[in-house]
C-alpha positions in Angstrom: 130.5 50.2 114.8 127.7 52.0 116.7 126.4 49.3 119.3 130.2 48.6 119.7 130.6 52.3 120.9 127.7 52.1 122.7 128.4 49.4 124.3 131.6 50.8 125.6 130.0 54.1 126.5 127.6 52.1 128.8 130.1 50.2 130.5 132.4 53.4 131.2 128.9 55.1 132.8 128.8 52.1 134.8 132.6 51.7 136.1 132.3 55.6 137.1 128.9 54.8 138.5 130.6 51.8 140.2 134.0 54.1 141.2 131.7 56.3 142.9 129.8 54.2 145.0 133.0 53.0 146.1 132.0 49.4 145.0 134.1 46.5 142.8 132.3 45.7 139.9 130.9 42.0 140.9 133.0 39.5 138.4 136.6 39.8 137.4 136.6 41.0 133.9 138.3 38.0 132.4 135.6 35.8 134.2 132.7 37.6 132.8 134.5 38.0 129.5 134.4 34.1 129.6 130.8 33.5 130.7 129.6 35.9 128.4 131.8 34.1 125.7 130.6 30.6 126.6 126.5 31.6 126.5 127.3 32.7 123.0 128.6 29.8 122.1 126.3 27.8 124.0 123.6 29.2 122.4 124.8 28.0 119.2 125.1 23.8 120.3 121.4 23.2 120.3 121.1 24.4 116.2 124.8 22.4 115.5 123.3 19.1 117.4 120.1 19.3 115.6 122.0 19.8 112.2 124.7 17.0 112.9 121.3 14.4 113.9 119.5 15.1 110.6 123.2 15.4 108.6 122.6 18.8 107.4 125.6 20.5 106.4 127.3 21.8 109.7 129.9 23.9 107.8 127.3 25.7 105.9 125.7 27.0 109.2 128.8 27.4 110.8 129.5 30.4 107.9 125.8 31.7 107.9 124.5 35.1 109.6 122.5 32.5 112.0 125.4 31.4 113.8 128.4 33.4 113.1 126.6 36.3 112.8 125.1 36.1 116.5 128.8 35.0 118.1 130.9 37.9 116.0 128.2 40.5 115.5 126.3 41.8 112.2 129.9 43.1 111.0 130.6 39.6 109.3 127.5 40.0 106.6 129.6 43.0 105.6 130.8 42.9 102.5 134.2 44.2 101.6 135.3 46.4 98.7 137.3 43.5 97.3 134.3 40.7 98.4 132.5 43.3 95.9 134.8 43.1 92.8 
């Protein structure tokens, strides 16, 4: 939950830095939302390719803290109280 806080702490510093300077911050959020969505999962085709080549299991990655783990953040290792029971 920290880097998530962080991370919106920094970008409030930044839109009152922005506000201001009386600039416009330089992408429209949904656009940069959506670049910064498709290099995550971009980032993730090369290792799927290579996997679907040599016939390694796909689904297995897909699940793993390699790949889902880099797109949705460390929170999906976490296990629940009722994961734990």
């Amino acid at each position: 939950m920290k880097p998530y806080l962080l991370s919106l702490g920094a970008g409030l510093l930044v839109g009152v830095l922005y506000s201001l300077m009386g600039v416009r911050s330089p992408a429209p959020p949904a656009i940069a939302l959506l670049g910064l969505l498709g290099m995550l999962l971009g980032e993730q085709a090369v290792p799927i390719a290579k996997r679907l080549l040599t016939k390694a299991p796909v689904s297995a990655y897909l699940q793993s803290s390699d790949c889902a783990g880099r797109v949705l953040g460390p929170h999906v290792d976490a296990k629940t109280p009722e994961d734990q029971a």
